[in-house]
DRENVO-687737 format. One record per residue (C-alpha): y, x, z. Coordinates in steps of 0.001 Angstrom, whole numbers, plus 500000, padded with zeros to 6 digits. Layout:
% residues N
((Y,X,Z))
...
This chain:
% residues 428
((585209,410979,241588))
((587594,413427,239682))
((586175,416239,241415))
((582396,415313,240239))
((583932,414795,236547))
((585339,418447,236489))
((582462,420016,237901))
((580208,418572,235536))
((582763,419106,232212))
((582410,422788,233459))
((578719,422853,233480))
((578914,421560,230364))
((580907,424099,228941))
((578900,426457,230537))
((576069,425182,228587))
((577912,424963,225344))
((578532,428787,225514))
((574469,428957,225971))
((574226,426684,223135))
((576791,428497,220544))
((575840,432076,221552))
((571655,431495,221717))
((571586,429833,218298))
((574108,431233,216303))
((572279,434076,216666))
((568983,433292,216041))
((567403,434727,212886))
((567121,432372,209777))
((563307,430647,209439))
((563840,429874,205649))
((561793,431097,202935))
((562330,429123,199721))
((563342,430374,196233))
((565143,426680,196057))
((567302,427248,198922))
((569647,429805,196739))
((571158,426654,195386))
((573800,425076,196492))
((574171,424681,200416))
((570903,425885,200956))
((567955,423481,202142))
((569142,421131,204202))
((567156,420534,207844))
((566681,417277,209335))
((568452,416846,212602))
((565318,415426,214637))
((564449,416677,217983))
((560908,417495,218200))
((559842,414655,220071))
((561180,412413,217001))
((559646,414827,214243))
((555725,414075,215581))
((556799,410433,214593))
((558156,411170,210789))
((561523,411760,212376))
((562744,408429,212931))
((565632,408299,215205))
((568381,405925,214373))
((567191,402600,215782))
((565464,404974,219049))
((566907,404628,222792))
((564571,406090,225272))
((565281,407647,229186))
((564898,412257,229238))
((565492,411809,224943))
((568555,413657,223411))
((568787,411915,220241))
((570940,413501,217578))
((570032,411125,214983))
((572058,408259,217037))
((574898,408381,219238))
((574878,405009,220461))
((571493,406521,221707))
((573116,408769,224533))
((574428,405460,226491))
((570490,405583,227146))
((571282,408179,230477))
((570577,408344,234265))
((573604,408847,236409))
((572042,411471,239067))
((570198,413406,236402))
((570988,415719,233318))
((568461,416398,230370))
((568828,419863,228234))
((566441,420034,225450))
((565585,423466,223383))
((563483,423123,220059))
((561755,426465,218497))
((559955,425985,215012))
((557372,428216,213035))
((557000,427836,209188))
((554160,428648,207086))
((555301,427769,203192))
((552941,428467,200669))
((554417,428524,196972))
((552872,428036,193298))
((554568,429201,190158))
((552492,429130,187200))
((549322,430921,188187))
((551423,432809,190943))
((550610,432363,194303))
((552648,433127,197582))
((552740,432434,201495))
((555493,433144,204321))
((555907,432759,207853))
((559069,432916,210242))
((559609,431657,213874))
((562884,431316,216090))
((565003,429199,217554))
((566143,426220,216359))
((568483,424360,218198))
((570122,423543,221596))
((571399,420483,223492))
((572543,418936,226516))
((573430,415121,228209))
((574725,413785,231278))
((576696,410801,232611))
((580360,410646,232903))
((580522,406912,234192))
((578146,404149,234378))
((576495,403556,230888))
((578643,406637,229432))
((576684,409551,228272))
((578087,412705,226866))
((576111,415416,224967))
((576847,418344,223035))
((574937,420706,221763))
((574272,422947,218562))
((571642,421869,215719))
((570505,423155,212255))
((572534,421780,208671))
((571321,424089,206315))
((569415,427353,205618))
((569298,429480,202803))
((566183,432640,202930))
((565001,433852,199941))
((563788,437019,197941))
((562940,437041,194202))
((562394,439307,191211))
((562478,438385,187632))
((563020,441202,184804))
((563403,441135,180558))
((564437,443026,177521))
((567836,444036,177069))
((569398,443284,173601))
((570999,445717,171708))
((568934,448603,173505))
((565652,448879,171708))
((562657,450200,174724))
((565055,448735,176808))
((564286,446064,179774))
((566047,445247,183545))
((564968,443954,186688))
((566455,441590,188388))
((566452,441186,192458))
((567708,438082,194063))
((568235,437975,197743))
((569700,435818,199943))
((569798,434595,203978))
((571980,432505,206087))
((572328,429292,207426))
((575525,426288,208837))
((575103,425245,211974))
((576698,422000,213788))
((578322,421959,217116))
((578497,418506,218241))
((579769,416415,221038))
((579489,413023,221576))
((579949,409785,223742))
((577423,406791,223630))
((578685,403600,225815))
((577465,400098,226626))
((579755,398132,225173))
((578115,395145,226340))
((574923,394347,227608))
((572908,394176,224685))
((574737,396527,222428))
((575866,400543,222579))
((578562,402475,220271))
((578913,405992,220088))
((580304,408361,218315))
((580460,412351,217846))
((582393,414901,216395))
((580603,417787,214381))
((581869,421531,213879))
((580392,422400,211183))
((580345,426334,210685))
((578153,429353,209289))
((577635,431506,206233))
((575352,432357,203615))
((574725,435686,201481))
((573892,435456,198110))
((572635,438872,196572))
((571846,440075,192635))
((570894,443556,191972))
((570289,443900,188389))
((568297,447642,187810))
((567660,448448,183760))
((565239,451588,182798))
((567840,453466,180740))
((570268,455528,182091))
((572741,454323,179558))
((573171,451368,181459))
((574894,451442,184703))
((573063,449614,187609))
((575374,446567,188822))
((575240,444966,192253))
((576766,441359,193070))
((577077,439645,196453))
((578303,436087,197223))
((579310,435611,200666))
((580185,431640,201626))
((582173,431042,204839))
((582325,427553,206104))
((584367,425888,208871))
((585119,422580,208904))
((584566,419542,210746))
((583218,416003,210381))
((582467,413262,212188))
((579731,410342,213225))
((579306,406811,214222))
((576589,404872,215958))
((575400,401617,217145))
((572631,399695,218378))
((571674,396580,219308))
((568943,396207,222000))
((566940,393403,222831))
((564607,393853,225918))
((562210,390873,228029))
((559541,392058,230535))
((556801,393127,227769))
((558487,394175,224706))
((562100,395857,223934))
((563202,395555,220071))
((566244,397980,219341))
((568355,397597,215540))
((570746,400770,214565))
((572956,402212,212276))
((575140,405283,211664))
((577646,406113,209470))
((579134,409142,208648))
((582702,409712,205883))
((582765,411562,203853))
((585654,414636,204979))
((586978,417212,202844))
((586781,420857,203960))
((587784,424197,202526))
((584941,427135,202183))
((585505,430026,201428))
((583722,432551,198812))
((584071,436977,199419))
((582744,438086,196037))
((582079,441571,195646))
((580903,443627,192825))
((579598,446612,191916))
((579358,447603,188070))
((578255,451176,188789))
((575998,450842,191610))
((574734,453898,193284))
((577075,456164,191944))
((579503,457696,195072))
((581952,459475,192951))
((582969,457126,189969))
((582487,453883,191779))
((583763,450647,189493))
((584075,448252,192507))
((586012,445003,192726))
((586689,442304,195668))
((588263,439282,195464))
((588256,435940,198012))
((588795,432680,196697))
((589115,429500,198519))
((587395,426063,196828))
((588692,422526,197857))
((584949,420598,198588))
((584067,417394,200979))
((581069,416660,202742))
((578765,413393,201419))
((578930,409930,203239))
((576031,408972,204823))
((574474,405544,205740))
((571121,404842,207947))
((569863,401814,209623))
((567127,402093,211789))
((564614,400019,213620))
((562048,400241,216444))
((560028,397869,218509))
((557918,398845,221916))
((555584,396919,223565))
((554927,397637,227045))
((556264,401220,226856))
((553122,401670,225338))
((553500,401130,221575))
((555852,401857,220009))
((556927,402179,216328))
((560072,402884,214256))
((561574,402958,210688))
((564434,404741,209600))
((566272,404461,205729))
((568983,406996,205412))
((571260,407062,202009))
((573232,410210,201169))
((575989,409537,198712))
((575626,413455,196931))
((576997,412507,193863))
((580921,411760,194803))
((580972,415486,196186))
((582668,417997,193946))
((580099,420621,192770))
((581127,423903,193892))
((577738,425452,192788))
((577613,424598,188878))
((577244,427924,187316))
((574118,427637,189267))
((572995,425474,186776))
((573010,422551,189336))
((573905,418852,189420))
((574101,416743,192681))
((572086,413706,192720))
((572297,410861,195988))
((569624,411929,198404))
((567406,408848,199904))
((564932,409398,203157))
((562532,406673,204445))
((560871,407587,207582))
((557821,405483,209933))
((556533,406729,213025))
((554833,405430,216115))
((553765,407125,219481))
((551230,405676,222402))
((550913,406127,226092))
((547900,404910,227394))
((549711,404176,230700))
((553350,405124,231579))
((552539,403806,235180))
((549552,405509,235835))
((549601,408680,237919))
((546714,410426,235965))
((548022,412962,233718))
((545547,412669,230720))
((547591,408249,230522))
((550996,409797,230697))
((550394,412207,227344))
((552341,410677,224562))
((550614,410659,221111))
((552398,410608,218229))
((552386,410257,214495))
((554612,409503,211386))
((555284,409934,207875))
((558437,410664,205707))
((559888,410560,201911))
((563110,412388,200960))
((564761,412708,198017))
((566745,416163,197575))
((570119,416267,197053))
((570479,418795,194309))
((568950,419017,190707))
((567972,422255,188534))
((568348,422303,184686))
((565107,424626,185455))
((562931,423763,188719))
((564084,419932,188451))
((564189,417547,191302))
((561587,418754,194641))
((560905,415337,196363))
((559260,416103,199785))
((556201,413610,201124))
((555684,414701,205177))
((553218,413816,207442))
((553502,414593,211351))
((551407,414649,214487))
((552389,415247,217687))
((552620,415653,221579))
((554496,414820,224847))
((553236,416412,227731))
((554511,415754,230836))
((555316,418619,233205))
((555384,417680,237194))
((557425,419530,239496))
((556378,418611,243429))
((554585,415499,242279))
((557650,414676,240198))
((557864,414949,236451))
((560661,417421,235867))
((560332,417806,232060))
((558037,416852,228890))
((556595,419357,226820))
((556618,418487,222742))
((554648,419635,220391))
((554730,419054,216533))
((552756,419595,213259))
((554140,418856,210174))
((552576,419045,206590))
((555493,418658,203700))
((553948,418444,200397))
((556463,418764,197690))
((556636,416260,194969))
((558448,418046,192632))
((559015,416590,189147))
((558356,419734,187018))
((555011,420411,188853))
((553804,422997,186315))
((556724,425308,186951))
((557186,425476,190818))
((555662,424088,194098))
((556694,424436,197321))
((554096,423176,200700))
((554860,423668,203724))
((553198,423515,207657))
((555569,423555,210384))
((554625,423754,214298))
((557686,422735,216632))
((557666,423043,219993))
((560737,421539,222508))
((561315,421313,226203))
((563268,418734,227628))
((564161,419498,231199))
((565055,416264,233165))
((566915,417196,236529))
((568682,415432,239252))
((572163,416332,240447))
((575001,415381,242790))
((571945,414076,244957))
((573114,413899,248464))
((570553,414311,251415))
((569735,411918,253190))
((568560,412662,257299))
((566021,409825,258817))
């Protein structure tokens, strides 16, 4: 028994250095002038499989599903098998300022995990999964006063992104209901560039960059209640996570002679700010009929507003972020053993309120809708893993709609790889 408990804790951290060292590298997929405000845009921790339904998650609990959203959810795990799930997304964001028009693209990885059973009914996972991102590059210029002729340009840049490291245990506590709970390591950086260029040589060229460190860690809390008879299975759940205080860090360094090698007037200074990551509060629902139909809501409540603002000479306020989510996915038959009746079909919609408000852009609601696709992938006439697929349209909603909007189509795509272990052969 012991033995079988170390050798799969050391697969597991075998996979956890996969995890850390695959995604902390990956290149940033943000493009948005709005993420150069406060944490950056913040990224929805669905697995793919959940985002083709809205990304609904909290009141979820399904076999070969890592779900992040819930970690009463990994109780939901097969003794003699593991599950290891990779996501990669694509995003195509087209902006409107004014009469301006712009579109992006970026690809890459997005995030890593990996369950297993330690005992009967316990699950473990751990795994690393998006927080925030911040990818942008803008230009803005004007006269300078008190130099007649004169003018600047101004170029903003900035990339990054926080990633969580989680691990977490989900357990039956009893028959109809699961706990869990996970702790999050919560780590990453962000650059925040401003080159400011006039036309006049009388006016020396200054450079400014921002760099944010962030290390800290948090924690999260799950349950669900499960209700199952031989044609339907109702599931009720709820997370919680407190608000923690952590300590980032800010490297500012400036330039107020930039380009010039032999008079440079350069300063550097670190400073350390005393912030604390929002409470958060979902309850979740889901119903499924035959594991055929089934259908899900999730309302999540982010209490913004009790955090101290580290970001106001951004001209930023922090306002309590709300996201209502529905979704629903079909198999046409879960028994059968023709491929085209094990495809799950998906779909979903989702509102979110942002968490951060500009005395200039204003508040950027988000309206979503999402397709998507399971398709199972059969290994010696077993299924060995489920291929998802996921299109998302994300129309902002944003309350100063003359000044800037931001659309967006995203294509996910995650493997979940479902394989047995420990299986001893058996002779006839």
């Amino acid at each position: 028994m012991y033995r079988k408990i170390v050798q799969r804790l050391a697969a597991m951290f075998a996979v956890a250095m996969v995890c850390f060292v695959g995604v902390a590298k990956a290149q940033n997929i943000e493009t948005s002038p709005l993420s150069r405000y406060g944490y950056g845009s913040l990224v929805d921790p669905s697995p793919v499989s959940y985002r083709g339904m809205g990304g609904v998650g909290i009141g979820l609990r399904q076999d070969g599903m890592i779900n992040f959203k819930n970690p009463a959810a990994f109780s939901v795990v097969d003794s003699l098998s593991f599950v290891f799930d990779i996501g990669l997304t694509s995003n195509y964001k087209m902006f409107r300022e004014n009469q301006l028009k712009k579109s992006t693209f970026q690809a890459n990885i997005d995030y890593l995990a990996f369950q297993m059973s330690l005992f009967n009914s316990v699950g473990l996972s751990l795994g690393v999964i998006p927080y925030s991102r911040v990818g942008y590059l803008a230009q803005t210029s004007g006269d300078i006063e008190g130099f007649p002729n004169a003018t600047y340009k101004q170029t903003f840049k900035g990339e990054g992104s926080l990633q969580n490291a989680y691990m977490g245990v989900g357990f039956k506590l009893f028959e109809k209901l699961s706990l869990g709970a996970k702790v999050n390591y919560l780590f990453g950086s962000t650059i925040h560039e401003v080159l400011s260029q006039p036309n006049s040589s009388l006016i020396n060229t200054r450079f400014v960059r921002e760099t944010w460190h962030t290390s800290t860690w948090s924690a999260a809390f799950g349950a669900q209640y499960h209700h199952r008879t031989k044609e339907w299975e109702s599931v009720l759940g709820a997370t919680f996570s407190p608000s923690l205080g952590h300590r980032p860090k800010m490297v500012l360094f400036e330039d107020r002679d930039f380009g010039k090698v032999l008079t440079p007037d350069v300063t550097t200074k670190e400073e350390s700010y005393v912030g604390k990551l929002p409470m958060e509060i979902g309850v979740g629902g889901s119903f499924n009929y035959k594991n055929k139909l089934l259908t899900a809501l999730d309302v999540k409540y982010t209490n913004w507003e009790s955090v101290p603002n580290l970001f106001e000479k951004q001209n930023v306020s922090y306002k309590d972020a709300w996201q209502v989510a529905l979704g629903a996915s079909y198999t046409p038959n879960p028994f059968s053993r023709t491929y085209s009746d094990n495809i799950v079909y998906r779909a979903g919609l989702n509102y979110a309120t942002p968490y951060i408000q500009h005395h200039k852009w204003g508040q950027s609601s988000t309206l979503g809708l999402s397709l998507g696709l399971g398709l199972p992938v059969y290994v010696n006439d077993e299924r060995a893993s489920l291929l998802n697929l996921s299109l998302e349209y994300v129309k902002s909603l944003n309350d100063k709609q003359a000044i800037l909007k931001e659309d967006a189509i995203k294509l996910s795509v995650s493997i979940n790889f479902s394989e047995t272990w420990f299986r001893k052969l058996k002779i006839y």
